[in-house]
C-alpha positions as semicolon CSV with decimal commas, in nm:
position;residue;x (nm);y (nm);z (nm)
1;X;0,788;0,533;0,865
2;X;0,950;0,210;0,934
3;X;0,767;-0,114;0,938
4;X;1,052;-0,260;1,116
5;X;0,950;-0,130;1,451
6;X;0,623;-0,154;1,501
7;X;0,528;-0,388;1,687
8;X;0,911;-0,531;1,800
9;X;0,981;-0,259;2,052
10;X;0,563;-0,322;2,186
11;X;0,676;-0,681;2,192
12;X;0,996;-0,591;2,361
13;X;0,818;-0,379;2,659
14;X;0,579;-0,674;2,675
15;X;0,839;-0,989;2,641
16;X;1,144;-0,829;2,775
17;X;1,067;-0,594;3,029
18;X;0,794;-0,743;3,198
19;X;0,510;-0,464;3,085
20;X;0,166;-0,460;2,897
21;X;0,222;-0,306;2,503
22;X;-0,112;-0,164;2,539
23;X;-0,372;-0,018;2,782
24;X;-0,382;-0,233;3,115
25;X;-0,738;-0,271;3,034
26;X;-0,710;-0,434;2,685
27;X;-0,610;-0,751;2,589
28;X;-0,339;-0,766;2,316
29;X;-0,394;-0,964;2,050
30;X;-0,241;-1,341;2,003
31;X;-0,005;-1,457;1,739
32;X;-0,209;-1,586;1,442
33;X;-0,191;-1,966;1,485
34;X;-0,316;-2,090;1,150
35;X;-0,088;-2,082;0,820
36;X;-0,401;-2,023;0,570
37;X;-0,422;-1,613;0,510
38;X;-0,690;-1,395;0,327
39;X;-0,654;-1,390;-0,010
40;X;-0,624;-1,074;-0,040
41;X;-0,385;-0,948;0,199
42;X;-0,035;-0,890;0,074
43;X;0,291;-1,104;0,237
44;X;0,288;-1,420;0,387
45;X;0,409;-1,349;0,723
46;X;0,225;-1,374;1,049
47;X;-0,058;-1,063;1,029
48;X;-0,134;-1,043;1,384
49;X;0,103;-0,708;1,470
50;X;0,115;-0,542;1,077
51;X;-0,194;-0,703;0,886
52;X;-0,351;-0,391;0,835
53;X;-0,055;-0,140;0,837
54;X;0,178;-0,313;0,565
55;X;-0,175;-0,402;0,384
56;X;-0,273;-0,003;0,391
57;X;0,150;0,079;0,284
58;X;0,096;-0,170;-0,013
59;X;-0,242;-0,053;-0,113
60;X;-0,123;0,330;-0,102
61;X;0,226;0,281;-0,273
62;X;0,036;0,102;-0,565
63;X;-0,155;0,427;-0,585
64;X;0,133;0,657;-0,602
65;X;0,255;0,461;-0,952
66;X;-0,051;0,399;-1,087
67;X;-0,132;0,019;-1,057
68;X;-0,507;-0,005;-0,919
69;X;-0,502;-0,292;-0,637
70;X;-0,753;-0,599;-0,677
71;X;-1,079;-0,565;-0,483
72;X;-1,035;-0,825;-0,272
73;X;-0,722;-0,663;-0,159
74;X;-0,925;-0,316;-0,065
75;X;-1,220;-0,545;0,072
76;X;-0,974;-0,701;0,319
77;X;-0,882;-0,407;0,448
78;X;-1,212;-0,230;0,441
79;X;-1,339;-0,534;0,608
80;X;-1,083;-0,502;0,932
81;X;-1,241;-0,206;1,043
82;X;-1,473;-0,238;1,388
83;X;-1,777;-0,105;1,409
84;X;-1,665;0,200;1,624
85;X;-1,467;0,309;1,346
86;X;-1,128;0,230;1,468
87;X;-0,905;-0,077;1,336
88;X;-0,682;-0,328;1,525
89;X;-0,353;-0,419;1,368
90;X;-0,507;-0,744;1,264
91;X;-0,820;-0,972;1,319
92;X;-0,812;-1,297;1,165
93;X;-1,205;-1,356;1,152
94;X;-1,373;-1,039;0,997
95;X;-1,685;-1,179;1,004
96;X;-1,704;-1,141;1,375
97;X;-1,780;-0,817;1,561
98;X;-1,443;-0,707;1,696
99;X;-1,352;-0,821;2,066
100;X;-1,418;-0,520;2,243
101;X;-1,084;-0,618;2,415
102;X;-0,887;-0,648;2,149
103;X;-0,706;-0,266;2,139
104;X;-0,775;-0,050;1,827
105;X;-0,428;0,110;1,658
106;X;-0,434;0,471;1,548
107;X;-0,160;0,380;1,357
108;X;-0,318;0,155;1,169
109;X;-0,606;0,340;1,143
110;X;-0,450;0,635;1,009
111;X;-0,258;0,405;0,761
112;X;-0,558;0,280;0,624
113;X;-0,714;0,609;0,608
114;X;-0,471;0,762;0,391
115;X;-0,518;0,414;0,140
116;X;-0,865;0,469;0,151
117;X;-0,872;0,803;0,070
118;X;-0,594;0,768;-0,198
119;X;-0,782;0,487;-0,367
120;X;-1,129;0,653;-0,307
121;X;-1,475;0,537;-0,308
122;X;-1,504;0,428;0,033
123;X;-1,558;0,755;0,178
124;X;-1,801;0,567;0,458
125;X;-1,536;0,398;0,591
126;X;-1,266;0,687;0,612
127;X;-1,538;0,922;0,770
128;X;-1,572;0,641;1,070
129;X;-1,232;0,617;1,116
130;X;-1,164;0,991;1,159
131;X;-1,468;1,029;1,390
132;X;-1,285;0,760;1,612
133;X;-0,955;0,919;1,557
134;X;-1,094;1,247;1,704
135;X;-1,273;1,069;1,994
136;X;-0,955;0,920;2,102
137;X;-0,764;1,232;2,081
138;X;-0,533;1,286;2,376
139;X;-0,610;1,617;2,595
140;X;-0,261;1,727;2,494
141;X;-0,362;1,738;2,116
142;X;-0,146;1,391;2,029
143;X;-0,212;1,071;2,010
144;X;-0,073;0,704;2,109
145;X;-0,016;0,423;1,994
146;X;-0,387;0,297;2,166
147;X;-0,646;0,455;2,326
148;X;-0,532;0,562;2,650
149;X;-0,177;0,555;2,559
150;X;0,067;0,886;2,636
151;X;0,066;1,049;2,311
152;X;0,395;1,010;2,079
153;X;0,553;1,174;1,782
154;X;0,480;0,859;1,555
155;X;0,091;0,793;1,638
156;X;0,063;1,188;1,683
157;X;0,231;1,230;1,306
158;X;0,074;0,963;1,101
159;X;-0,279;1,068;1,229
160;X;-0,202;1,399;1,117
161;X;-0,126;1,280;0,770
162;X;-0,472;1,100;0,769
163;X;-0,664;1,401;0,914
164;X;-0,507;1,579;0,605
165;X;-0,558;1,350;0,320
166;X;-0,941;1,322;0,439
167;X;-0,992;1,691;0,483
168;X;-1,010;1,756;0,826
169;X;-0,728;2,026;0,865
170;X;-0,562;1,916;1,198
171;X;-0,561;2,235;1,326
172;X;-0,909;2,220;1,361
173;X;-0,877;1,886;1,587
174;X;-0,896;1,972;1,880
175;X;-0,900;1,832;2,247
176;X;-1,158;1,918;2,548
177;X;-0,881;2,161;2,674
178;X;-0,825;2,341;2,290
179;X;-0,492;2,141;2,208
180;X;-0,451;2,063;1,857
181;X;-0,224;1,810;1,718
182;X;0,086;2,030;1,603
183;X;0,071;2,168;1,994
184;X;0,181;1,791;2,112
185;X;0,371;1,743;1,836
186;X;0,600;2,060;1,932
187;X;0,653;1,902;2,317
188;X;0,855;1,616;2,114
189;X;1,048;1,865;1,929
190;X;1,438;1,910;2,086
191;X;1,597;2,229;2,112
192;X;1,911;2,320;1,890
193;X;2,230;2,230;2,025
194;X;2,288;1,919;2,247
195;X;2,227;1,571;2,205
196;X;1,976;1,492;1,934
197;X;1,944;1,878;1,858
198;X;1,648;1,945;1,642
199;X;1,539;1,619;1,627
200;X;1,157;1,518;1,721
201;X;1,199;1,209;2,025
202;X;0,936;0,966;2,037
203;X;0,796;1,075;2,376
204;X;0,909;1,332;2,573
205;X;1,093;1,122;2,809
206;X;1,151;0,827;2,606
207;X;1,402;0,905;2,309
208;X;1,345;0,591;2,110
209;X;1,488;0,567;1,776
210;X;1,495;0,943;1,707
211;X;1,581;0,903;1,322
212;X;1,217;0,757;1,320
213;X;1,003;0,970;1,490
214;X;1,187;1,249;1,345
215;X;1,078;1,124;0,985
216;X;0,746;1,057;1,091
217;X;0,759;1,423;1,254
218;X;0,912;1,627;0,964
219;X;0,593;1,506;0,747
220;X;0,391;1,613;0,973
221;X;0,534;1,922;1,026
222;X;0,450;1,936;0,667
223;X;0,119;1,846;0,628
224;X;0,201;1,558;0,435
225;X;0,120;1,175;0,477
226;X;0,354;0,871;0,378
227;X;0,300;0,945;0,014
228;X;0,493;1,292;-0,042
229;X;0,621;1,517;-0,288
230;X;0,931;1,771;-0,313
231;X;0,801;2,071;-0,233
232;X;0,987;2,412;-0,278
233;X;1,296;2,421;-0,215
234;X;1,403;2,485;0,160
235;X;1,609;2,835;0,138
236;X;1,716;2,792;0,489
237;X;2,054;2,663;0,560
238;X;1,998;2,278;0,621
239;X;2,126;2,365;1,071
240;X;1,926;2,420;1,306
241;X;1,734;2,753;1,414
242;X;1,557;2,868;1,694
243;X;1,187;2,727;1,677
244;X;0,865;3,006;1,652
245;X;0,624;2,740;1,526
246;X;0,595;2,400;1,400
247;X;0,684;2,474;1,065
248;X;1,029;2,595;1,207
249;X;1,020;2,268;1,407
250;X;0,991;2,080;1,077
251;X;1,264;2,225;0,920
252;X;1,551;2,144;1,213
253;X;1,351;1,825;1,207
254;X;1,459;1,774;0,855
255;X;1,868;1,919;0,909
256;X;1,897;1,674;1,192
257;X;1,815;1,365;0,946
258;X;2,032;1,547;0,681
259;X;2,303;1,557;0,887
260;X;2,290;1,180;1,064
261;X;2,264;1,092;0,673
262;X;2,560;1,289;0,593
263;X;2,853;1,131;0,608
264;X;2,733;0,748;0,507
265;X;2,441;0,766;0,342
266;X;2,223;0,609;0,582
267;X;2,133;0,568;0,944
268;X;2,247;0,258;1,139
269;X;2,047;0,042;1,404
270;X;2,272;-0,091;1,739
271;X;2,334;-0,495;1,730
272;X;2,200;-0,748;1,939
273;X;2,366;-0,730;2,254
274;X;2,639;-0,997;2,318
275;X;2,594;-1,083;1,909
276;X;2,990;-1,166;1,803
277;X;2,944;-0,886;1,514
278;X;2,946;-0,559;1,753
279;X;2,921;-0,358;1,448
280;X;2,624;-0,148;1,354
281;X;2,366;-0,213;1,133
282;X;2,228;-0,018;0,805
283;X;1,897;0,071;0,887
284;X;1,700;0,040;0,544
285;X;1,367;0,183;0,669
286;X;1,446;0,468;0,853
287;X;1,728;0,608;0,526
288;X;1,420;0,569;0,332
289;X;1,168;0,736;0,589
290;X;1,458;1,023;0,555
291;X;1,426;1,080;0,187
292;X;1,064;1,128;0,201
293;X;1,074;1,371;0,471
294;X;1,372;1,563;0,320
295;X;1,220;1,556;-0,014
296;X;0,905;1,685;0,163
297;X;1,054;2,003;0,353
298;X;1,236;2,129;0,016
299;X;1,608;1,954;0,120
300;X;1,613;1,768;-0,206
301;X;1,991;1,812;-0,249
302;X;2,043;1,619;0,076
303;X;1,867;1,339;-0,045
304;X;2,092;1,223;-0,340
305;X;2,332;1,059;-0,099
306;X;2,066;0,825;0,050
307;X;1,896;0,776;-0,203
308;X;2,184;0,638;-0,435
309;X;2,249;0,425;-0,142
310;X;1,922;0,283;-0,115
311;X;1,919;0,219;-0,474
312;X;2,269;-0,005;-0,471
313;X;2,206;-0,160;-0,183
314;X;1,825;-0,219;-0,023
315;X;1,704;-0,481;-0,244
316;X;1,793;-0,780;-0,065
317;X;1,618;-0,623;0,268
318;X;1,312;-0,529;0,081
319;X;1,273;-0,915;-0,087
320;X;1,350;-1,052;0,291
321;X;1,087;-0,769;0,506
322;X;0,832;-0,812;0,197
323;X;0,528;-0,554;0,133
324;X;0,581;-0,251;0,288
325;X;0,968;-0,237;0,259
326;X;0,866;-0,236;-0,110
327;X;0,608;0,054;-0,021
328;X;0,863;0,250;0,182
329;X;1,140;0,254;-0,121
330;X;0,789;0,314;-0,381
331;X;0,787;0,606;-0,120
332;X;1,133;0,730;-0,169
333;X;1,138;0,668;-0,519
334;X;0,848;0,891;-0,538
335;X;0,884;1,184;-0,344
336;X;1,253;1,226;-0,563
337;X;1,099;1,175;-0,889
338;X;1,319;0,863;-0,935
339;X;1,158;0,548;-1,119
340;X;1,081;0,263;-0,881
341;X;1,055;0,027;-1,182
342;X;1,443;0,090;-1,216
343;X;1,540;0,093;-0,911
344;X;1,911;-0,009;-0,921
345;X;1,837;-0,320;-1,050
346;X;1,520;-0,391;-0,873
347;X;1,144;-0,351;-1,022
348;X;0,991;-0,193;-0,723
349;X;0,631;-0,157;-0,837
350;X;0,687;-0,561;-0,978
351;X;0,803;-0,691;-0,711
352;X;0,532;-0,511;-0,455
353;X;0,257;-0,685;-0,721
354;X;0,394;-0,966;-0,649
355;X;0,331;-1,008;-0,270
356;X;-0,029;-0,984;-0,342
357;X;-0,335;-1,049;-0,543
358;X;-0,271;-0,942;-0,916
359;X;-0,343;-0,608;-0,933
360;X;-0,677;-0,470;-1,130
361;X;-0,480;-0,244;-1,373
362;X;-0,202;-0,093;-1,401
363;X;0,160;-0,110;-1,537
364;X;0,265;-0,425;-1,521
365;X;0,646;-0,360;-1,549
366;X;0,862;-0,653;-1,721
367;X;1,075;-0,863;-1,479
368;X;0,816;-0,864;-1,186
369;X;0,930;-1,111;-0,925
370;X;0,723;-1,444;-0,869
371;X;0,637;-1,468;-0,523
372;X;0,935;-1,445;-0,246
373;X;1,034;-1,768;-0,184
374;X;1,238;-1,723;0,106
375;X;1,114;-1,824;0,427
376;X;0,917;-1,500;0,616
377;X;0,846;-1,671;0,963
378;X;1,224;-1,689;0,992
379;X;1,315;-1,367;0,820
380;X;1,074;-1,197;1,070
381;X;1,171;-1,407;1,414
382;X;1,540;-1,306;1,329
383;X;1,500;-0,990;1,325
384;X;1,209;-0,969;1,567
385;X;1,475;-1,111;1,842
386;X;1,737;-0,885;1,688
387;X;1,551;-0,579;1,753
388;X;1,432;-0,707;2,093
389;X;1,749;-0,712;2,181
390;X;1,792;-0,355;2,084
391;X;1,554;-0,207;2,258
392;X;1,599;-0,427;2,581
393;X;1,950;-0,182;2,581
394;X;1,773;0,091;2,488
395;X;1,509;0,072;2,810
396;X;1,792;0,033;3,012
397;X;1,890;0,342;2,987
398;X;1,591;0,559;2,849
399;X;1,290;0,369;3,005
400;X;1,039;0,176;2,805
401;X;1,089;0,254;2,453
402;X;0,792;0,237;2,237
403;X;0,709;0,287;1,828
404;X;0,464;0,309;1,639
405;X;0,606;0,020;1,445
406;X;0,474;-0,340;1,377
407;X;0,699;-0,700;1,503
408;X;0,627;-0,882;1,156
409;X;0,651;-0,661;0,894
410;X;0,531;-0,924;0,627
């Protein structure tokens, strides 16, 4: 799942187009005004859209290889939870009841749930947040991005994950009218052939950035959250079939990102309209959402490409995007049995220590970064007007476009 688009394209609806990010009813949350952040929440960016999403991604990718977090650095995240269960993407003052106003994320939620569980012991906290989860289940089985919201293939996926890493076998969730997730997660599933063939969009009438959702999907599809493993291998060809079930859905899921990743080795991202450079960008988090899911439907051959490309070339974006850009490559790194320590020439695990409190334990690889010095507020307003821009193109011809995705991704 990409960080990158969290909370831009809700900021885009919201800025660009005129339209609330969340619920009508619910207030959304302010930019954090004050520079002084909890010690132990990881980047330096402004938390107010990603606090608790990049802080779950950084928690669980220190998990996957082995390095136990500081306390403090659970505690904050433990601590953002409301007392109905639920978190928002970010509340500055945890020592306050949560403003009933302020909207609670699934995707957040589910993040943290899959940290929580991963890390364990705070089994009190992940059994509130799936009772909420449930509660705010859509009557077509899915999920949005808030409460209220028309479910998506992002929110829909990444609660799945959570669901499965604390137990609660999904297909067993289900809503008043007997939905379960995987029955809203098929609506978003294209058929073969076509535009986008195979592919999962992000709502049924709102493409979105299909290589995303699609990602998100394909683990899903799986039963797999953000941390994934290669599984058998895949003795299908890698095209797509006719879809019985979700499983099948999964698969052409998973030959739509192997083919987009084909030819270059990774997917691209539009430009800023009326930027002088018309040419496409590389889109860093979405090749490396791609690897995970490939890796996780049994496509492991079609993953070499990508991943070789991530390894020569995403170190600069992970240093600039911070915490969980590290967490996403960790990801990749893991799910293809590649070291993230040697990472081309990057120390992965190092360099994600390094945007937070010193870990607990761990290994503590040689050559870990000092802190990134370059500048996150600008890093992030770039490329939080960047991708505004993006989407503003995108709603002109799709409708509002939304993500599950954060704006700062620090």
């Amino acid at each position: 799942m990409t960080t990158v688009r969290r909370g831009a394209i809700a900021l885009a609806v919201s800025a660009v187009l005129g339209t609330p990010a969340a619920p009508a009813a619910a207030a959304a949350p302010s930019p954090t005004p004050s520079a002084v952040l909890p010690s132990g929440l990881y980047g330096k960016g402004d938390p107010t859209y990603d606090g608790v999403w990049r802080q779950s991604l950084a928690l669980l990718a220190q998990d996957a290889v082995g390095v136990r977090p500081a306390d403090r650095a659970v505690d904050f995240l433990t601590g953002q939870q409301c007392a109905d269960g639920g978190f928002p993407s970010y509340r500055a003052d945890a020592a306050k009841a949560c403003d009933p106003k302020l909207p609670r994320d699934t995707n957040a939620s589910a993040a943290a749930v899959q940290a929580l569980v991963a890390l364990g012991d705070r089994t009190h906290v992940v059994s509130k947040t799936t009772a909420w989860l449930r509660s705010v289940q859509n009557e077509d089985g899915g999920w949005g991005y808030n409460p209220g919201g028309a479910s998506d293939a992002n929110s829909t996926s990444v609660v799945i994950g959570a669901l499965h890493a604390a137990g609660d076998h999904p297909v067993r969730v289900t809503s008043q009218s007997g939905k379960t997730p995987y029955d809203a997660l098929l609506t978003f599933a294209k058929p073969c052939g076509g535009k986008d063939g195979g592919a999962f969009v992000y709502q049924t009438g709102t493409p979105g950035v299909v290589a995303d959702s699609t990602a998100a999907a394909v683990l899903a599809a799986n039963n797999s959250g953000m941390v994934a493993t290669a599984r058998a291998e895949d003795r299908e060809d890698a095209v797509c079939q006719k879809a019985r079930n979700v499983a099948d859905a999964g698969h052409n899921g998973a030959a739509y990102l192997a083919e987009g990743l084909a030819k270059s080795g990774h997917f691209d991202t539009p430009p800023m309209p009326g930027a002088e450079d018309s040419a496409p960008r590389p889109d860093f988090g979405n090749t490396a959402d791609a690897v995970v899911a490939l890796s996780a439907q049994g496509m492991t051959a079609q993953t070499k490409k990508p991943l070789r490309w991530l390894r020569e070339n995403a170190a600069a974006w992970a240093k600039e995007n911070g915490p969980a850009a590290y967490a996403q490559l960790i990801f990749a790194a893991h799910a293809t049995g590649t070291d993230p320590r040697k990472f081309g020439s990057t120390d992965l695990v190092a360099a994600l220590n390094a945007t937070g409190p010193a870990p607990s334990s761990g290994d503590f690889s040689a050559g870990a970064e000092t802190k990134d010095g370059t500048s996150d507020e600008s890093a992030s307003s770039m490329s939080t007007w960047w991708l505004v821009g993006v989407f503003f193109v995108a709603a002109v011809g799709v409708g509002f476009l939304f993500s599950g995705r954060r704006k700062n991704r620090l």
